[in-house]
C-alpha positions, 0 to 999 in steps of 0.5 A: 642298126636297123632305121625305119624313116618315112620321107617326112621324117629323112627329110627333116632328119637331113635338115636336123643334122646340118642345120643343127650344128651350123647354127652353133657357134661353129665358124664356117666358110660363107662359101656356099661349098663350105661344109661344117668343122666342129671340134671336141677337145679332151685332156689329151686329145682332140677330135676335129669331124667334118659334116657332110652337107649332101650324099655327094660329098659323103661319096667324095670322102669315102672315095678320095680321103681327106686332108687335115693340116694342123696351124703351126704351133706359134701361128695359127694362120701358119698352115705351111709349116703345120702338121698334115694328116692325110686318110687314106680312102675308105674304099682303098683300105676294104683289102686290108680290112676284115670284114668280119668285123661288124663295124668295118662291115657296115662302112661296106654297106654304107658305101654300097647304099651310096653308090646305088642311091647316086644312080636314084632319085633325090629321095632315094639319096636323101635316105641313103645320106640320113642312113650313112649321117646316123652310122657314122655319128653315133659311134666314135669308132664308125666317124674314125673308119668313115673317114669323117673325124681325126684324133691327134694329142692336144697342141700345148699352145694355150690359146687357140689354135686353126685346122684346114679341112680339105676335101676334093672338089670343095672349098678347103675350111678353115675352123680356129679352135680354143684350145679348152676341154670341151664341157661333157653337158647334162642329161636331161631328168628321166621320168617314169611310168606304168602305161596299162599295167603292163608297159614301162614308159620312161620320157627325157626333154630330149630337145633340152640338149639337142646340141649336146647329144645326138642319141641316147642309150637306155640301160635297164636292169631287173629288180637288185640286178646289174644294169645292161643296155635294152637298144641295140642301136641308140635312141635318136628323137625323131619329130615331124612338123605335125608334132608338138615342139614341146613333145618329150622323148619317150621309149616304150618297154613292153615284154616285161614281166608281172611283180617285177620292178625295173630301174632306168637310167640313160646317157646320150651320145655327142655327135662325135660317139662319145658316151655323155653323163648317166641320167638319174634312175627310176624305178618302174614296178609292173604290178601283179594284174588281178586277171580275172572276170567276175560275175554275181550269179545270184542273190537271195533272201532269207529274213533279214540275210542276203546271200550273194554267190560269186564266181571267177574266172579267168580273163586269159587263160595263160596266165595265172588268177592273182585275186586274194581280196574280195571287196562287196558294196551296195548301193541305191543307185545304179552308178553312185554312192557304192559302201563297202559291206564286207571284205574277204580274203580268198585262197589261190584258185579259189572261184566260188564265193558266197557272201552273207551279209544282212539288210537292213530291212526283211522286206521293201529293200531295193539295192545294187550290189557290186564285187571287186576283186584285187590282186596283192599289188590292188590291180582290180576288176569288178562286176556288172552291178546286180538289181535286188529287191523284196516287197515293202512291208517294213515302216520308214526310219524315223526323222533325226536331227529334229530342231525348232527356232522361235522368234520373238512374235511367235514364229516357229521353224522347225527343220529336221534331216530325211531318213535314208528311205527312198519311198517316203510319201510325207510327214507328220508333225505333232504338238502338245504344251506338256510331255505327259499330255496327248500330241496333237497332230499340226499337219494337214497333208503329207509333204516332203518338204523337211522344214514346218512353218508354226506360229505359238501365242506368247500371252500364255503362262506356259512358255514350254512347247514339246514337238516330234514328227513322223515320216510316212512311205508309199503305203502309209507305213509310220515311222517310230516317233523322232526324238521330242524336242523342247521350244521356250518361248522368247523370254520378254522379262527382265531379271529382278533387280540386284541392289546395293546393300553398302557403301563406305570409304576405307582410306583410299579406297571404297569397300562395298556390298550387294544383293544379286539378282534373284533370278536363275536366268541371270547369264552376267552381271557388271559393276560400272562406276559413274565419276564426272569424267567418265564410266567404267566397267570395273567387274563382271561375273557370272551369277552369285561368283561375287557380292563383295568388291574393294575398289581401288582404281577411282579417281577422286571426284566430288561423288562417284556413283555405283550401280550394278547391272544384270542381264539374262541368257534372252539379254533383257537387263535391269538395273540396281539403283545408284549409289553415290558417295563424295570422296575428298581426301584433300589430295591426289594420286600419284602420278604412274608410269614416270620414266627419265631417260639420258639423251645425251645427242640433246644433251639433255635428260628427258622425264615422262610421266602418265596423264592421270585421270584428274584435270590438272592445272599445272606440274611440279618438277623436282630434282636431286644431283648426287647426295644432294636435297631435292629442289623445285625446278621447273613449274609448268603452269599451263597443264592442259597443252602439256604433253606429259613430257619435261626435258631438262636442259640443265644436267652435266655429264658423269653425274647422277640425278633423281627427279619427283613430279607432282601436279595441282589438280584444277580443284587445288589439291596435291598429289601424293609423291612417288617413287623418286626415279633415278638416271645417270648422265 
């Protein structure tokens, strides 16, 4: 495992791994010669390691070993009676071991380093100490061979239980263990993507699991392949105090090759070896880069054609020309407003192209013309705009969207939208009462402005007035004429009057005809009834759609007026002249809307009714049990403050009642009866 640190980075590396799993719920020794004991408890197994706090303790173990005592099963506090293991020093067991295997090696090397570093100063053993903690922590087997981590079968005990750690030299450290299976934590969410078109750069919150996992490792496999690790060491995030703390872990894939997707996941490293949970995958697709360079050569005029020739090449000569689409745009800006005018698709290899496309104008255009070139995967690259332009000899496009306002004094607004050319020098507007007849031009210089103020005499028997406008460039070019438009003036006159032919009572109702405005400007018309009491709108319509109307909705008063109002699209009205006719039929309608309702918490039935459009001067209740006859009630005289609402008080269960109610208008006739209403109590 290769490490490359600057001291900044040891520095805080040596304070990382400590500090890190003192402050996590480890109980240790106050002793200031104490040191860490953590545990991992897996079904089977338990995994005690002990954290060295310096180079000199590293040294100490790798010298001398270390005891570890197991509390007797039925005591934790037992460490005579319990189970005792001791390692054999590292560098006594150098003869038996064969160094040719790579680990075992390293261990070798790890203690060299630490001899040397011991006859260095602090910083030189600060580097050996962050090299050795890495080593030996980010691989299970490296804490077994350096002497830092045991393995025994799980005490059966169900609670917990204590381990004495003993090293020479240090205070022994007592560490109880719950005798649970240690929770393998999650990985943090992998995300992914394309740095420069040619880099896969994928970032974890590796900070999220801090105490969790010490390193990850990254897989990494190539388009439906089989997934391999990419780091031959595992990934450790390393921070200085300069960086942001909320700075994501990142790993920068660079050799990749073009049309290729790669898909990541990682898993982290505990700091007892053990592999972690996978991540979640992405997919990362290095796109095919375009690489090329291209060059308008030149462009030249043929009547309306423009031909544009196109060259390119490529921009590194060891990889290949990936262009198969053209894209060509204009503009009359130097930097915006770019259209698309033509697309093509090219052959590979193919480096000369010629554009033809057509102007707008023979003469007078002035444009920029730019090329794309994409890849299959629309990686792009695109020339240098290229300045085109003819002498103007060509008149300006007309004006569009020609609009006029009038209000009622007179005063016009006209408004239109701008031709597309850049050259215009001004417009000019002209006016005239008839179509046929000869304009007459209003203007009296050239101006830019898109809006023309005029003013129209409204005491004339014309009220059409027909305009159009002209625009002018540089050289007095004229454009075609805009589109004519029609301004009326304000219409200040009502409509004719409509008037009621007839007027006649049919039964209870009033059946009656009438004569429509006569105007064709005539938008809406209303029917409005006028009683005592009130007036409503009882139809509307639109021109000639009615002339005939039944009104059964009245209420009966001593004369009820009828008129019919017209307005039309300018909304100036008239209106006909009234209508009246007594109506006495000697009763009353019906009341509407009643309702009984049993409400058996109040023990009582409640009757409701609509308060009709008559004063009333008071109500008649009516009731019937069963097969029974109907008897008067309830007689409530002071209509007025009645809330249209009786309850009946005097009902017994389990029977069934019907109830009428009339009411006595203040005028002294009856209404007519409705439909009894029925309910069960």
């Amino acid at each position: 495992m290769t490490v490359q640190l600057s001291i900044r980075r040891m520095l805080r590396f040596i304070v990382f791994i400590t500090g890190l799993i003192c402050i996590s719920n480890f109980a240790v020794s106050q002793n200031n010669n104490a040191f860490p004991v953590v545990s991992h408890l897996t079904k089977d197994s338990a995994f005690i390691k002990w954290i060295p706090k310096d180079i000199q303790m590293f040294n100490v173990v790798l010298e001398n070993g270390a005891r570890v005592t197991i509390s007797a099963e039925n005591n934790r506090n037992d460490f005579e009676n319990g189970f005792k293991i001791d390692l054999e020093p590292v560098v006594k067991k150098w003869e038996k071991w064969d160094l040719s295997n790579e680990k075992l090696d390293r261990i070798h090397e790890i203690q060299f380093g630490i001899q040397s570093a011991l006859a260095h100063d602090k910083t030189a053993q600060d580097y050996a100490f962050t090299i050795a903690s890495l080593e030996a922590s980010l691989s299970f087997e490296m804490n077994l061979l350096s002497d830092l981590m045991i393995a025994i079968p799980r005490p059966k005990s169900t609670g917990s239980f204590a381990v004495k750690v003993e090293i020479k030299g240090y205070e022994p450290v007592i560490q109880i263990i719950e005798n649970k299976t240690s929770k393998i934590g999650e990985v943090p969410k992998l995300i992914g993507k394309v740095d420069r078109k040619k880099i896969a750069t994928i970032s974890w919150n590796a900070d999220s699991v801090v105490t969790e996992y010490l390193g990850f490792q990254i897989e990494r496999k190539i388009d439906n392949g089989k997934f391999e690790k990419i780091l031959t060491s595992p990934f450790v995030n390393f921070k200085t105090n300069a960086e942001k703390p909320d700075r994501l872990a990142s790993y920068r894939d660079e050799k990749l090759e073009q049309g290729k997707t790669y898909t990541y996941k990682i898993y982290g490293i505990n700091y007892f070896g053990f592999k972690g949970k996978y991540s979640n995958e992405v997919k990362i697709y290095l796109p095919k880069l375009v690489n090329a360079t291209v060059n308008i050569d030149t462009v030249e005029s043929k009547g309306y054609e423009r031909e544009i020739s196109v060259s390119l090449m490529k921009e590194i000569d060891s990889l290949p020309l990936l262009v198969n689409r053209l894209v060509l745009m204009r503009s009359d800006s130097l930097l915006i407003n770019y259209n698309v005018v033509e697309q093509r698709m090219i052959k590979p290899n193919e480096t000369k192209i010629l554009f033809k496309t057509t102007s707008l104008l023979p003469s007078g255009d002035r444009n920029y013309f730019k090329v794309f070139a994409f890849s299959p995967d629309n990686d792009t690259a695109y020339s240098t705009p290229y300045y085109y332009f003819t002498l103007d000899q060509e008149p300006p496009k007309a004006v569009s969207n020609l609009k006029g306002l009038i209000d009622s004094l007179g005063h016009v607004t006209l408004s239109w939208t701008k031709p597309k050319d850049n050259d215009l020098q001004g417009y000019r507007v002209y006016r005239a009462n008839l179509k046929t007849e000869e304009f007459v031009e209003k203007t009296t210089s050239l101006k830019l402005e898109t809006i023309y103020l005029d003013t129209l005499n409204l005491n004339t028997l014309n009220n059409d007035i027909y305009y159009f406008v002209v625009s002018v460039d540089q050289n007095y070019n004229n454009s075609p004429n805009s589109d004519t438009i029609l301004v009326i003036k304000p219409d200040t006159i009502p409509p004719s009057e409509p008037f009621i032919i007839s007027l006649r009572k049919v039964d209870v109702k009033i059946d009656m005809e009438w004569q429509n405005s006569t105007s064709k400007d005539v938008e809406k018309s209303y029917l409005l009834r006028k009683t005592d009491l009130q007036t409503d709108t009882i139809l509307s319509w639109k021109k000639d759609e009615y002339s005939h109307f039944i009104d059964s909705t009245f209420a009966f008063s001593k004369d009820i007026n009828y008129s019919i109002l017209s307005v039309d699209q300018s909304k100036n009205q008239t209106s006909s002249k009234s209508r009246s006719l007594f109506i006495e039929p000697g009763f009353r309608p019906a009341l509407q809307q009643v309702k009984a309702v049993a409400d058996r918490s109040n023990k009582n039935i409640v009757i409701s009714w609509l308060k009709p459009q008559t004063e009333v001067f008071q109500y008649f209740i009516y009731r019937k049990k069963g097969d029974g006859n109907f008897h008067l009630i309830e007689t409530i005289s002071n209509a007025s403050l009645s809330n249209c609402n009786f309850q009946d008080k005097t009902v017994s269960i389990s029977n069934d009642y019907e109830y009428l109610i009339q009411y006595q208008s203040q005028d002294g006739f009856r209404s007519l009866k409705h439909e009894p209403v029925k309910v069960r109590y």
